[in-house]
C-alpha positions as CSV (number, residue, x, y, z in Angstrom):
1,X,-15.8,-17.2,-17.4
2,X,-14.8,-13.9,-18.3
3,X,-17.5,-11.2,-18.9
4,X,-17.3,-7.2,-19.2
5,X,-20.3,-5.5,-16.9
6,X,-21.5,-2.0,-17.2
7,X,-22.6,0.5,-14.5
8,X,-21.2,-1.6,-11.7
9,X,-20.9,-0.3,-8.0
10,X,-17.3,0.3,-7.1
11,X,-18.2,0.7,-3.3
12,X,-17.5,-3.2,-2.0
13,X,-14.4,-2.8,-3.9
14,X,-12.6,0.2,-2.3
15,X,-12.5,0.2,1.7
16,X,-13.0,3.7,2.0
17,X,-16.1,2.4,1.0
18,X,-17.2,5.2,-1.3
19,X,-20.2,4.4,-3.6
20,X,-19.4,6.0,-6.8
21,X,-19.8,3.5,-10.6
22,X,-17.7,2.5,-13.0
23,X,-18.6,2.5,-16.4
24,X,-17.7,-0.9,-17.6
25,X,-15.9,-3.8,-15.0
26,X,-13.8,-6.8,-15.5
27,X,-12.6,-9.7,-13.1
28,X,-9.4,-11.0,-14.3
29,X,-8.4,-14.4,-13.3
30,X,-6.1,-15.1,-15.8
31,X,-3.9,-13.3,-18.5
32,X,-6.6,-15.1,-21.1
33,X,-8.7,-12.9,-19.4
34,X,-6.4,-10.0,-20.3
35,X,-6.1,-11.0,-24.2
36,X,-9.9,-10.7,-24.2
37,X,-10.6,-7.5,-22.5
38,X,-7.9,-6.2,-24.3
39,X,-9.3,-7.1,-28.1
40,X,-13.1,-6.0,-27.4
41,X,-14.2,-3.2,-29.1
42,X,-16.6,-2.2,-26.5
43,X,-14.0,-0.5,-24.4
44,X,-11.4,1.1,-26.9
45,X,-10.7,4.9,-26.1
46,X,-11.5,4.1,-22.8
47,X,-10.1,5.2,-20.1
48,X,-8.4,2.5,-17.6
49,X,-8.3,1.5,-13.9
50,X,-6.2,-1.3,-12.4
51,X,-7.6,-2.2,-9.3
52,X,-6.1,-5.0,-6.9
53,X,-8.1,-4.5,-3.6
54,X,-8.7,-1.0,-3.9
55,X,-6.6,-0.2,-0.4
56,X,-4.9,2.8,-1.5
57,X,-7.0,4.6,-3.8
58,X,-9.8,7.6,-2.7
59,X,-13.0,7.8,-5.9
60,X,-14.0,11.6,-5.6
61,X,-16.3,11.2,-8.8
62,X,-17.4,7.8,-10.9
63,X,-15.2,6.6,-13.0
64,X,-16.0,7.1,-17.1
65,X,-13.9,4.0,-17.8
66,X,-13.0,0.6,-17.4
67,X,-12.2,-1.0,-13.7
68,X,-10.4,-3.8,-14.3
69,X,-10.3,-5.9,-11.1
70,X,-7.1,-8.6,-11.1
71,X,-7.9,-11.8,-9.4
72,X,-5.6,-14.2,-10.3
73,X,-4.5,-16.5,-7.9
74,X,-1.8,-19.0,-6.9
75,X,1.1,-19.1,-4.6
76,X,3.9,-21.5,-5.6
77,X,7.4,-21.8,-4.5
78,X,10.8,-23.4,-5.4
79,X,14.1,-23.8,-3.0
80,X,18.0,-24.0,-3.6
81,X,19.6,-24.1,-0.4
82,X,18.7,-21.5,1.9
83,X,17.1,-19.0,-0.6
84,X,13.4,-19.7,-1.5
85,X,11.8,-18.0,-4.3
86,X,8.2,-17.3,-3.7
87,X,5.5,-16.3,-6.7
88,X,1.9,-15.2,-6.2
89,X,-0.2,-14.2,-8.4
90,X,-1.6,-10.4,-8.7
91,X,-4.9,-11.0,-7.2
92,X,-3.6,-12.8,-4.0
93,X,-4.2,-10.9,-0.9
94,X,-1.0,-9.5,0.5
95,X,-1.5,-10.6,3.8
96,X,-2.3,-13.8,3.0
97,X,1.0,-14.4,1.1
98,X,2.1,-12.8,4.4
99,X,0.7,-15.6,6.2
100,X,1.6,-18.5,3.8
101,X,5.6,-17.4,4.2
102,X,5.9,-16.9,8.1
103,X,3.9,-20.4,8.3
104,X,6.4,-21.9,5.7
105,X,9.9,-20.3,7.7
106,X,10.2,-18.1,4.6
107,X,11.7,-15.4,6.1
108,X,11.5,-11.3,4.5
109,X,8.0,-10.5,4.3
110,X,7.8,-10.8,8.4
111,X,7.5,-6.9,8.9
112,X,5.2,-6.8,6.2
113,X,2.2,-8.2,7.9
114,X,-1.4,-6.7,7.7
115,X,-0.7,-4.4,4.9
116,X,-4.0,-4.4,3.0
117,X,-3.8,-4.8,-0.5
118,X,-3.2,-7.4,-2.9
119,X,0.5,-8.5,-4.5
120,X,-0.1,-7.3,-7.8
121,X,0.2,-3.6,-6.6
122,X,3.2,-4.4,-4.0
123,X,5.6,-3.5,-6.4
124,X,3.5,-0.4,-7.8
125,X,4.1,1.2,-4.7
126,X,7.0,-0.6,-2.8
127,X,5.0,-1.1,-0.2
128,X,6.7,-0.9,3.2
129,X,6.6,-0.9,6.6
130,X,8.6,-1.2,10.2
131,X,12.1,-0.6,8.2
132,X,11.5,-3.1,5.4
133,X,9.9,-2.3,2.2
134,X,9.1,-4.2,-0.9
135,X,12.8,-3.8,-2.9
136,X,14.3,-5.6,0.1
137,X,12.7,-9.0,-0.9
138,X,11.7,-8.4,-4.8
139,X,13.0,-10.6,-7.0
140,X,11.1,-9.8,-10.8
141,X,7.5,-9.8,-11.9
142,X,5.6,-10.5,-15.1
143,X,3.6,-7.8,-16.5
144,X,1.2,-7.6,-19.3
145,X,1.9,-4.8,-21.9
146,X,-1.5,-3.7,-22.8
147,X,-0.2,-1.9,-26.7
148,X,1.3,-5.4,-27.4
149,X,-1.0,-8.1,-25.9
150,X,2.4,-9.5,-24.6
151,X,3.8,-10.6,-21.0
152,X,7.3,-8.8,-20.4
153,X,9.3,-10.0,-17.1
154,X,10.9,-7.0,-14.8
155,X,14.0,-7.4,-12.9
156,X,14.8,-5.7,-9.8
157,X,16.4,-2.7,-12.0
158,X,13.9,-2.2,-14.4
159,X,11.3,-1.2,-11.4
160,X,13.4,1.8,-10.5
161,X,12.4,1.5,-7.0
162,X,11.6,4.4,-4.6
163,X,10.3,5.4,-1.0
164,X,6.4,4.1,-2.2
165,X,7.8,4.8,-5.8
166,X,8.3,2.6,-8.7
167,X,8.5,3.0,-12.7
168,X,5.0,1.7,-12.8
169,X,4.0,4.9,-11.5
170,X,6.1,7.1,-13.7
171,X,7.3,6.0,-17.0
172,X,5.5,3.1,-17.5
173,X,2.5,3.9,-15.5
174,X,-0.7,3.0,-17.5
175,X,1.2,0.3,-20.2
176,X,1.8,-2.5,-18.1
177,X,-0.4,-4.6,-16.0
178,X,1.5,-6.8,-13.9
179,X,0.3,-10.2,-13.1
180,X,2.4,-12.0,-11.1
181,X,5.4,-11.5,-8.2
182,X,8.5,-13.7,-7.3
183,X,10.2,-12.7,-4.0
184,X,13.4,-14.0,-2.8
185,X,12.7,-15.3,0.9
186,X,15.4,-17.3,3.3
187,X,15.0,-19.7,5.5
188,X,18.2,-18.0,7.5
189,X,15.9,-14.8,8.8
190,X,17.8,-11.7,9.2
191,X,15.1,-10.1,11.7
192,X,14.5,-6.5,11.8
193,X,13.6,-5.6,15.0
194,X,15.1,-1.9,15.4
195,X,11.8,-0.2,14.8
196,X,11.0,1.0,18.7
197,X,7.5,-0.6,18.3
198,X,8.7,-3.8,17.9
199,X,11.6,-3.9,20.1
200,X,8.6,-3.0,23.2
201,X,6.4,-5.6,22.3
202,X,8.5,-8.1,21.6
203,X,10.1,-6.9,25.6
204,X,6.5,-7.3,26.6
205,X,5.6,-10.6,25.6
206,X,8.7,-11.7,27.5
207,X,10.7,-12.9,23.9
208,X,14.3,-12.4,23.8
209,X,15.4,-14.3,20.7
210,X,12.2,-13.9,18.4
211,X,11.4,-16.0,15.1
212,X,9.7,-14.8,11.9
213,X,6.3,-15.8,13.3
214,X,6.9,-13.8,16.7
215,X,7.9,-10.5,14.3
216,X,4.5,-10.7,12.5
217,X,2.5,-11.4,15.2
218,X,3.7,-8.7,16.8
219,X,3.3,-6.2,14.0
220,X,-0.2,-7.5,13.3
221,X,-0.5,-6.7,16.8
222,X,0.9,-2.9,16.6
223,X,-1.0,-2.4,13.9
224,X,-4.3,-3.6,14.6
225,X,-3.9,-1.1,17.9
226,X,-3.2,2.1,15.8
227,X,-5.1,0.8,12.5
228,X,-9.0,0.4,12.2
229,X,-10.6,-2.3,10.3
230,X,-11.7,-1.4,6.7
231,X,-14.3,-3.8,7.3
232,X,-15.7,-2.1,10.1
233,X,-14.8,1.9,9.1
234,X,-13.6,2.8,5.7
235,X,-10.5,3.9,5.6
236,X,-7.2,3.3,3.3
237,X,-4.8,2.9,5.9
238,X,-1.9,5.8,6.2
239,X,-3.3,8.6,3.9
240,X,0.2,10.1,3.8
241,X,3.7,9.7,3.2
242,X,5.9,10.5,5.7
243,X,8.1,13.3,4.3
244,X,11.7,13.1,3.8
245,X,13.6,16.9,4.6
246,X,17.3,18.1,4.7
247,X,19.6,17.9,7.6
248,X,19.4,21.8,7.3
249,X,16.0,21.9,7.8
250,X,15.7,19.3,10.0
251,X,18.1,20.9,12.7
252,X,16.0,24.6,12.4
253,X,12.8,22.1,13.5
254,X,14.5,20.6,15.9
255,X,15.6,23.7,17.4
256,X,11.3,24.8,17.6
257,X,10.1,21.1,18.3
258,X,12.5,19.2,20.5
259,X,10.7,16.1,20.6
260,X,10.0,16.0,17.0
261,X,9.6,12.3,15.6
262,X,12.1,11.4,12.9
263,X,14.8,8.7,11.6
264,X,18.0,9.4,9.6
265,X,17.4,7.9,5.9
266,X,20.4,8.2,3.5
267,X,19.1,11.6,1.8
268,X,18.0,13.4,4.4
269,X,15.6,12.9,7.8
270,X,12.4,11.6,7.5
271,X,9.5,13.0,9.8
272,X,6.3,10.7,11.1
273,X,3.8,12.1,9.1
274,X,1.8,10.9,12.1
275,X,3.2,13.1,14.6
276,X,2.9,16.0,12.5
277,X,-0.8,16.0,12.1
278,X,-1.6,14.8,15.9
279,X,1.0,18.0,16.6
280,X,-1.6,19.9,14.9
281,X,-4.7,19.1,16.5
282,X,-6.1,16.2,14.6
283,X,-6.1,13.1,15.6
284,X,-9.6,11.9,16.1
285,X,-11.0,14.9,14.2
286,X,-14.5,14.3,13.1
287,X,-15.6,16.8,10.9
288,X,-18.7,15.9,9.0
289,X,-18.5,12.0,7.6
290,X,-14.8,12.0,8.0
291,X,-11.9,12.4,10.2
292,X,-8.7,11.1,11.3
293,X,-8.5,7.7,13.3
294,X,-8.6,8.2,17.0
295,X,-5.5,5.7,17.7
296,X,-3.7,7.1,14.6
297,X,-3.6,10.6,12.7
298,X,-2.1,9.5,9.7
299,X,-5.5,7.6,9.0
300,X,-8.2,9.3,7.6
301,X,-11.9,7.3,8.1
302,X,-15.6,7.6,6.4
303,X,-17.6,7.4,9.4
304,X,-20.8,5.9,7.2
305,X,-21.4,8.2,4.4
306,X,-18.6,10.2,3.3
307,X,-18.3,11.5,-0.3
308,X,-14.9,11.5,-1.8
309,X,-14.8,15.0,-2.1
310,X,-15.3,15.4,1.4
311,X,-12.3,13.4,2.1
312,X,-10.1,15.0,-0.3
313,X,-11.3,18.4,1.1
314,X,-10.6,17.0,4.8
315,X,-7.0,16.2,3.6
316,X,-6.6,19.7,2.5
317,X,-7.0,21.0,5.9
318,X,-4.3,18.6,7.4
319,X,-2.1,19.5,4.3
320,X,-2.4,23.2,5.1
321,X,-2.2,23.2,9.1
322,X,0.6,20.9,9.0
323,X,2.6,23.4,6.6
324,X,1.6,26.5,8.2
325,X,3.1,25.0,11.6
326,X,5.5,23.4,10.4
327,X,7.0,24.5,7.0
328,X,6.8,21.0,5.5
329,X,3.9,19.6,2.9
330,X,2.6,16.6,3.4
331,X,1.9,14.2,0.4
332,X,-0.5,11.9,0.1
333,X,0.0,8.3,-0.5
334,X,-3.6,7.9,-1.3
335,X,-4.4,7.9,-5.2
336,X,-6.9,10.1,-5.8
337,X,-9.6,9.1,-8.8
């Protein structure tokens, strides 16, 4: 039954687990749902928040607005030959989608595994991870235009797809809602293994011709090892991107920092953000509540009580060290509210 709340805790819905309120909140199950959030007067002029499982956002103050939480569910699937074409609804955990493919042979979202989040934001972002992102497997989505009350479907062109870059979060961000995603999986998998992570694991468990279900359990495995539990430490997983620089500026780097961390990518060289920061002093940096992860620099933690602000003001610091040693700026791949 849908309801609209007021002065609701946000804190057991981000997993930085910062306690700040929302104004008014609303649990979407269904695009119903949507139709009657969208015609009460109770929340016009407000200001909106589309939350999936709040994995990728930082609150630094409450939010004067409406949170509108989407839970809708359902994973279905159809074949035609080899290609299977996979939809979930927005408010289906990622990794569980994850799960439901590999277990399936629906091979594409393997490299994907243990991303936190739900599938509604996947495309938002283009999420990504171990050389596969998002775009590689997208097929369309349906998305609710909140000016017209109406569902609209996206094709793979109409996202405009970037690194962790879509149109949702340039010309369109704040119109559309989207409520469901359809992938195009295989049951012919095309492994990528190349990432050097992988390729050791996979040498270490003693597997020379892997399947889907070997590739995610090893990523789940590399990751759990570098990534901490937001059920255990608050955190939103990798706090930055990592930047993308010129060939020209890459080779004057290289030159100072032979052992720098990077991969060709077709405009440029892209550095670990990673490396950059631990380069700088700061992996398993507590200052205050917060501080960097102590398997992993690119993830920034609330040890217990951290403020939003303090966080922000944390990530700062790494911002600042990592330019003044390095001469590139970090950017964060956290939204900060």
């Amino acid at each position: 039954m849908f309801s609209l709340k007021q002065n609701v805790s946000l804190k057991p819905y981000n997993t930085f687990g910062i306690d700040v309120k929302a104004n008014f909140f609303a649990d979407i199950y269904t695009v119903d749902d949507l139709m009657k959030l969208f015609t009460n007067s109770a929340i016009e002029g407000k200001k909106l928040l589309i939350l999936g499982g709040g994995s990728n956002m930082l609150f630094t103050e409450d939010f004067d607005g409406v949170v509108v939480k989407l839970s809708i569910p359902g994973i279905s699937y159809t074949t035609q030959g080899d290609e299977i074409i996979v939809t979930a609804g927005a408010g289906v955990v990622w990794n569980d989608l994850v799960t439901f493919c590999v277990n399936n042979g629906f091979a594409g979202l393997e490299n994907l595994t243990l991303i936190p989040g739900t599938v509604g934001a996947s495309p938002i972002q283009n999420i990504g991870a171990y050389g596969v992102e998002l775009k590689d497997v997208f097929l369309s989505c349906e998305a609710f235009e909140i000016a017209t009350l109406k569902t609209k479907m996206f094709s793979f062109e109409d996202c405009k797809f970037g690194y962790r870059d879509s149109v949702f979060k340039n010309d369109l961000k704040g119109k559309y809602i989207i409520t469901q995603v359809s992938f195009r999986l295989t049951k012919i998998a095309n492994l990528q293994t190349h990432y050097g992570a992988i390729t050791a694991e996979l040498t270490n468990r003693n597997i020379i011709t892997p399947n889907i279900a070997d590739v995610s359990a090893v990523v789940a495995a590399i990751r759990v090892s570098k990534l901490p539990d937001p059920s255990t430490i608050g955190n939103a997983g990798s706090f930055f991107k990592n930047p993308v620089i010129t060939e020209a500026q890459f080779q004057e780097l290289i030159q100072k920092f032979p052992d720098i961390v990077n991969y060709p990518v077709q405009n440029g060289v892209k550095l670990a953000a990673g490396w950059l920061i631990e380069q700088c002093g700061f992996k398993g940096k507590v200052v205050g509540n917060t501080g960097t992860w102590k398997n992993q620099a690119l993830v920034l933690v609330n040890h217990g009580n951290a403020s939003g602000q303090e966080v922000y003001s944390f990530s700062e610091q790494i911002i600042n060290s990592v330019h003044t040693k390095f001469g590139v700026t970090l950017e964060r791949e956290v939204n900060i509210l």
